[in-house]
C-alpha positions in Angstrom: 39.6 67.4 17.4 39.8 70.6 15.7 43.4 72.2 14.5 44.3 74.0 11.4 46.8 73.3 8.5 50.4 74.5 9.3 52.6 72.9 6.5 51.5 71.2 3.2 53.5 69.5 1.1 50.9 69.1 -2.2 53.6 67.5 -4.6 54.7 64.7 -2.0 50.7 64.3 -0.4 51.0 65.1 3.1 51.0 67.8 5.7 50.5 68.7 9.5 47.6 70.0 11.5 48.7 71.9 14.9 45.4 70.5 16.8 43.6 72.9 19.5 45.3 71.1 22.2 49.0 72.2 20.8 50.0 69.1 19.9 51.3 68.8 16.1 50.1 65.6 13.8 50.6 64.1 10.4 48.4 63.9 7.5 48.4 62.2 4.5 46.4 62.0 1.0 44.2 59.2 2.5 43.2 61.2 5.4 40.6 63.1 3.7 39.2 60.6 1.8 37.1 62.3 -1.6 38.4 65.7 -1.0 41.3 66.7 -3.0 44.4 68.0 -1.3 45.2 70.6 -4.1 41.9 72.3 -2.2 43.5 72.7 0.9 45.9 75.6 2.2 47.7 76.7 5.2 45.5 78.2 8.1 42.3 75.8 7.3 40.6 74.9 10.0 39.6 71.3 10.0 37.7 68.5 12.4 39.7 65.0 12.4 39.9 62.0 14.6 43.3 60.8 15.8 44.5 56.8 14.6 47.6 56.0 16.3 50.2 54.3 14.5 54.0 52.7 15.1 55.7 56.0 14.2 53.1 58.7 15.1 49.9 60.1 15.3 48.4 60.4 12.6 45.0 62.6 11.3 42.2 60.8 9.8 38.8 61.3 8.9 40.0 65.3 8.1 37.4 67.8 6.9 36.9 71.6 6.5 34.9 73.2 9.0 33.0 76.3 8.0 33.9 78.9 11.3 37.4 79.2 13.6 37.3 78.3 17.2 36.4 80.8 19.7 34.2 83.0 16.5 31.8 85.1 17.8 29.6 84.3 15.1 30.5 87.6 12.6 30.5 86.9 8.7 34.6 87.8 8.7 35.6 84.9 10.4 34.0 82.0 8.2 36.6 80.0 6.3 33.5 78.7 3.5 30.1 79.7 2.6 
């Protein structure tokens, strides 16, 4: 799945990703495993799997990925060199 960052909450660890699809889901500290959260912001565009839990959905497996969806392959639109 593919989505970007639309809250962030560095001081508490977690966050939300609205995913491609529309739907919203939760993510946590552990999610991204050696990447640090104080390296994330609002608008990144990230690839994650989906675990299902007993409250929610939640994001795992999360990491950066360099272009946007739908890019037409133009230097403006990538997120990381």
């Amino acid at each position: 799945m593919r989505g970007s960052i639309t809250q962030l909450l560095r001081k508490r660890g977690y966050g939300f990703i609205l995913g491609e699809d529309g739907c919203e889901v939760y993510f946590d500290r552990a999610s991204f495993g050696r990447l640090d959260i104080s390296a994330l912001s609002i608008g990144l565009w990230v690839e994650y799997d989906i675990q299902y839990g007993f409250e929610r959905m939640r994001a795992v497996n999360v990491k950066p990925f360099a272009e946007r969806p739908g890019n037409t392959g133009d230097a403006s639109s990538a997120r990381f060199a």
